[in-house]
C-alpha positions as CSV (number, residue, x, y, z in Angstrom):
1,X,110.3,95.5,139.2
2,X,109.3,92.8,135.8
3,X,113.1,93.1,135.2
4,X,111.8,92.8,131.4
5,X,111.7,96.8,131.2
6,X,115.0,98.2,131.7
7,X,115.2,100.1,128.8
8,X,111.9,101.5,129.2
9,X,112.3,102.4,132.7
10,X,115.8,104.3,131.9
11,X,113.6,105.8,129.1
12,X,110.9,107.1,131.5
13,X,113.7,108.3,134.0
14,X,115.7,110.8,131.1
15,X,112.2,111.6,130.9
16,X,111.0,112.4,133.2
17,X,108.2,110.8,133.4
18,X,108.5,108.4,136.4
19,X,106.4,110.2,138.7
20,X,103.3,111.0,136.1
21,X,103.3,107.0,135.9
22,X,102.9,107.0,139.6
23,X,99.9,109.4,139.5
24,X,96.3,108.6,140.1
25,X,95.9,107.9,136.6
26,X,94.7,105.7,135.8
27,X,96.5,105.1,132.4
28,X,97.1,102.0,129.8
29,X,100.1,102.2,129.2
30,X,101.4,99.6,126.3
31,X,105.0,98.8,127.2
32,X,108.1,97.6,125.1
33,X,109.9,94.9,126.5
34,X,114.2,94.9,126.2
35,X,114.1,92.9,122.7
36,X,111.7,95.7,121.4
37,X,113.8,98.2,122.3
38,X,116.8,96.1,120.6
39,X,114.9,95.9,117.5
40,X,115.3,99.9,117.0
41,X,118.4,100.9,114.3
42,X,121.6,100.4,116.7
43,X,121.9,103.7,118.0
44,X,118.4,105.3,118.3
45,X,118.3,104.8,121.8
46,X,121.5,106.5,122.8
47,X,120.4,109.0,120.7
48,X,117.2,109.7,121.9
49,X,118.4,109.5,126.0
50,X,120.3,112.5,124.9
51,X,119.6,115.9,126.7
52,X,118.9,117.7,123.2
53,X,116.3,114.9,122.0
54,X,114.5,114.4,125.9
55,X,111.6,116.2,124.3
56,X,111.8,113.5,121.1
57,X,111.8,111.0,123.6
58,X,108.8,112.1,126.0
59,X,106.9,112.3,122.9
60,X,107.6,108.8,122.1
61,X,107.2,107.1,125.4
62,X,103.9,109.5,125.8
63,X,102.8,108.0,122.5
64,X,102.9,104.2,124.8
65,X,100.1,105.6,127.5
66,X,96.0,106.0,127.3
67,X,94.0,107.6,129.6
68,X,92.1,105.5,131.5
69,X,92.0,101.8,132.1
70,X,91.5,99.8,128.8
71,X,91.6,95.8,129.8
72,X,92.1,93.7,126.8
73,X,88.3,93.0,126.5
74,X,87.7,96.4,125.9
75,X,90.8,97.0,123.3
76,X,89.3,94.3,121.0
77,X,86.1,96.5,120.6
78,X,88.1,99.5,119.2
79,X,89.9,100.5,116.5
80,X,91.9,103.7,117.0
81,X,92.7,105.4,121.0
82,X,94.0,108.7,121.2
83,X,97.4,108.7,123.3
84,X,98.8,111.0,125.7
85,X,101.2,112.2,123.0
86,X,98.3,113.4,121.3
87,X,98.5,111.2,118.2
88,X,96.3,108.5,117.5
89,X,97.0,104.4,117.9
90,X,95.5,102.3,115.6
91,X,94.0,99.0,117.1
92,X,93.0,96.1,114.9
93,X,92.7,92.0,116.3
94,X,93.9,89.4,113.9
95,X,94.0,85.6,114.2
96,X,93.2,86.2,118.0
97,X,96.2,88.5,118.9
98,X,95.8,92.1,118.9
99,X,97.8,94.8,117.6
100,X,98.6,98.4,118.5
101,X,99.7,100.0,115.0
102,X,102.2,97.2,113.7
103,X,103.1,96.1,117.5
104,X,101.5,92.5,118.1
105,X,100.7,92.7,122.1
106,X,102.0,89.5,123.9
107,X,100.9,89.7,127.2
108,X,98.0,91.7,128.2
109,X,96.2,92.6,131.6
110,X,99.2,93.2,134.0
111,X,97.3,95.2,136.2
112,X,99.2,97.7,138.4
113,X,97.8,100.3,141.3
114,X,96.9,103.1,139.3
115,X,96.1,101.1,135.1
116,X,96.9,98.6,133.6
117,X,100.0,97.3,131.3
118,X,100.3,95.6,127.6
119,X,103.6,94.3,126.7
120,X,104.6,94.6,123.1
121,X,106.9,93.3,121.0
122,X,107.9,96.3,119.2
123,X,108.3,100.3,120.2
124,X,106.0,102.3,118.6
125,X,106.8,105.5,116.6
126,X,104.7,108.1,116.0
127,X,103.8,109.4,112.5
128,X,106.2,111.7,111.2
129,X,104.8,115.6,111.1
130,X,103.4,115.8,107.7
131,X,105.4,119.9,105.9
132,X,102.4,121.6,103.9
133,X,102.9,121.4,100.4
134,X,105.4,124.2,99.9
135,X,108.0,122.8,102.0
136,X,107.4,119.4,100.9
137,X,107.7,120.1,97.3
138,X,111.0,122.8,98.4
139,X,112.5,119.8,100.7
140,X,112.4,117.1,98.0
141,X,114.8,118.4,95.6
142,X,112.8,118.1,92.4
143,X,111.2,120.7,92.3
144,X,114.0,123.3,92.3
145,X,112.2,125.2,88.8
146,X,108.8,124.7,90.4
147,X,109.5,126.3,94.1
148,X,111.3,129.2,92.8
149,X,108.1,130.2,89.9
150,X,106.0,130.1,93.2
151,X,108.4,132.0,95.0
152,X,108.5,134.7,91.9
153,X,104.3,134.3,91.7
154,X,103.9,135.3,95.4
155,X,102.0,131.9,96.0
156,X,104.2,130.1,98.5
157,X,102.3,131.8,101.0
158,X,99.0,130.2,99.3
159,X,100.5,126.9,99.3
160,X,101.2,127.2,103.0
161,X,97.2,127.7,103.5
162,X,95.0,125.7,105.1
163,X,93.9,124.0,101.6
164,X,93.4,121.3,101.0
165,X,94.6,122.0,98.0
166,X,95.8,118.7,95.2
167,X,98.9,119.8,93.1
168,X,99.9,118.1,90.0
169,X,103.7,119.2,90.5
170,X,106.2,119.2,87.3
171,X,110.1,118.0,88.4
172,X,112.9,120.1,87.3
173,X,113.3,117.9,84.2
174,X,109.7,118.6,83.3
175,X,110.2,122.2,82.9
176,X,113.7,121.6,81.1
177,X,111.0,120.0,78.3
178,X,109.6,123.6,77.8
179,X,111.3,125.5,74.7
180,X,115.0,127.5,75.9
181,X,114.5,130.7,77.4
182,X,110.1,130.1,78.7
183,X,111.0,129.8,82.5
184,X,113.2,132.8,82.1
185,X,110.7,134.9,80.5
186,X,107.9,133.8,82.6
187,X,110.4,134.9,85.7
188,X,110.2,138.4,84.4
189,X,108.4,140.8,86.7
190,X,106.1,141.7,83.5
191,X,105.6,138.5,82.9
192,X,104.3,137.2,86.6
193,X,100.5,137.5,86.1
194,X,100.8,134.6,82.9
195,X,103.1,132.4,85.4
196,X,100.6,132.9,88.1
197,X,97.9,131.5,85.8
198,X,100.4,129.1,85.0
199,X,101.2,127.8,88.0
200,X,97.7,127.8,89.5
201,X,96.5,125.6,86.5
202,X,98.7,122.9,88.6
203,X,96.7,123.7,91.7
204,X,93.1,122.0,92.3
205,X,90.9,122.7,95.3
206,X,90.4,119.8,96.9
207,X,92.5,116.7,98.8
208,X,91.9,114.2,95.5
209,X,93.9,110.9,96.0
210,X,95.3,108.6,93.2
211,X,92.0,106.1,93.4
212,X,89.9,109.6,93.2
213,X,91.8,110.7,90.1
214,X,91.5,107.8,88.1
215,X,87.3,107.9,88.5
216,X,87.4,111.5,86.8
217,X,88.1,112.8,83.2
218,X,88.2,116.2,84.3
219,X,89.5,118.6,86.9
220,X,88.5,122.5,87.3
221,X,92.1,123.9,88.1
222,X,92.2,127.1,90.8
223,X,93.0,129.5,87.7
224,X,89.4,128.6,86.4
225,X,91.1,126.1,83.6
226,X,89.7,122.7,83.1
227,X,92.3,119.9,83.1
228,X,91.5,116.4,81.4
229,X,92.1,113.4,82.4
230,X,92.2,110.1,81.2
231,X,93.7,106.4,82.2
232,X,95.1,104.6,79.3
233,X,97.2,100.8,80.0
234,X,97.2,102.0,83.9
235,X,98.7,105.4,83.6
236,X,97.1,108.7,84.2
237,X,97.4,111.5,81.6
238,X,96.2,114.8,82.1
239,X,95.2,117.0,78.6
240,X,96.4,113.9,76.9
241,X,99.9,113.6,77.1
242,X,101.2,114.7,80.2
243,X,101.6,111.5,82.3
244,X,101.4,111.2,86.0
245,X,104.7,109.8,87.3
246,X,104.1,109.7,91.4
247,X,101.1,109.5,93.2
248,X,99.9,110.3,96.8
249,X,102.8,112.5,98.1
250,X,100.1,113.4,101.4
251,X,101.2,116.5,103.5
252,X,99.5,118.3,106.2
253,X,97.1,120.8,104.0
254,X,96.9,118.3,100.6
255,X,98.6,115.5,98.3
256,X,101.5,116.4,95.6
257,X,100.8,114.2,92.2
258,X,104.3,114.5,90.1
259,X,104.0,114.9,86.5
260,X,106.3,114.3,83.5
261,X,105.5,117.6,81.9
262,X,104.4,121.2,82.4
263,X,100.5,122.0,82.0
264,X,99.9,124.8,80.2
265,X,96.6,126.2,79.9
266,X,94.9,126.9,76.4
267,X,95.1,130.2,75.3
């Protein structure tokens, strides 16, 4: 009935979600005017009113609604609510107006039968679905040399465990570095258990972030290998030379570190 919600409530309708909204509840729901909407890339929301993205879309809209009734007193005492979607909203007051992730609220407390509504000026998007660190490493397209000596080694599988795990992950050209004819050889079946150690001297238990890396001057690598570190003019080297090139690549069982080179263990 606002006539500020058109969008939303065509949204809720492909949905089909108008009548949980008109249950008991009661729910806070935090709701995108038109102009928010409009602020998406042109196109998004034809695409998602679509019949093959509906579920896209539920989990969108879902991500706008808490359980319960949370009046704008109460959302300036938190910092995070869970939403229906499952995923979780982060909450934060600044200068006097509060925002729900990056979405500043601009009217607050319309109160309705069964919750309560906050209008904000932007649609929120939940985080993207973090691949474990043998797709991510597979999907980004450096890692072509890398993905297929873990494929060889039999520890894809490993990498799709429940971790966390920290990988310092050599790009294509990194292994191109290594003297002709080593990748090949190490891709020989006799040759597997040395690439295994190999590759799992790349591997540290462990979720350890960029700001964690740079406290340490060593690492104890999965294959029982110690890795040294050191920070020199603001880059990180590990054994010395081998810089670190990209930091913080997160996924959902560990972080991917990229390095310039390929770490080989001592013999």
């Amino acid at each position: 009935a606002n006539g500020s919600f058109t969008t939303l409530a065509a949204a809720l309708q492909a949905a089909g979600l108008v009548d949980a909204l008109k249950a008991d509840g009661p729910f806070t729901v935090f709701a995108p005017t038109d102009e928010a909407f409009a602020k998406l890339p042109a196109g998004t929301v034809e695409g998602l009113l679509k019949p093959e993205n509906i579920e896209q879309l539920k989990a969108i809209l879902l991500y706008h609604v808490v359980e319960g009734k949370v009046m704008a007193a109460d959302v300036a005492g938190i910092a995070s609510a869970t939403a229906l979607s499952g995923k979780d909203l982060a909450v934060k007051v600044d200068m006097g107006n509060v925002y729900i992730n990056e979405s500043k609220v601009v009217l607050a407390d319309v109160e309705a039968s069964n919750g309560v509504i906050h209008v904000i000026d932007a649609v929120l998007l939940p985080p993207a679905e973090l691949s474990d660190i043998a797709d991510t490493a597979v999907a980004d397209g450096r890692f072509t040399t890398l993905a297929a000596a873990l494929q060889a080694a039999g520890l894809i599988e490993t990498l799709k465990g429940e971790g966390p795990f920290t990988v310092f992950a050599p790009t294509d050209d990194a292994f191109a570095k290594l003297p002709a004819g080593t990748v090949e050889n190490l891709l020989k079946p006799e040759n597997l258990e040395q690439l295994k150690s190999i590759l799992l001297y790349h591997v540290v238990a462990g979720k350890v972030m960029a700001a964690d890396v740079v406290t340490l001057t060593s690492a104890d690598a999965v294959s029982g290998a110690q890795i040294s570190i050191k920070v020199q003019d603001g880059k990180v080297y590990l054994n010395d030379t081998i810089q670190v090139i990209i930091t913080d690549i997160e996924t959902s069982n560990g972080v991917i570190h990229v390095i310039d080179a390929v770490l080989l263990p001592a013999e």
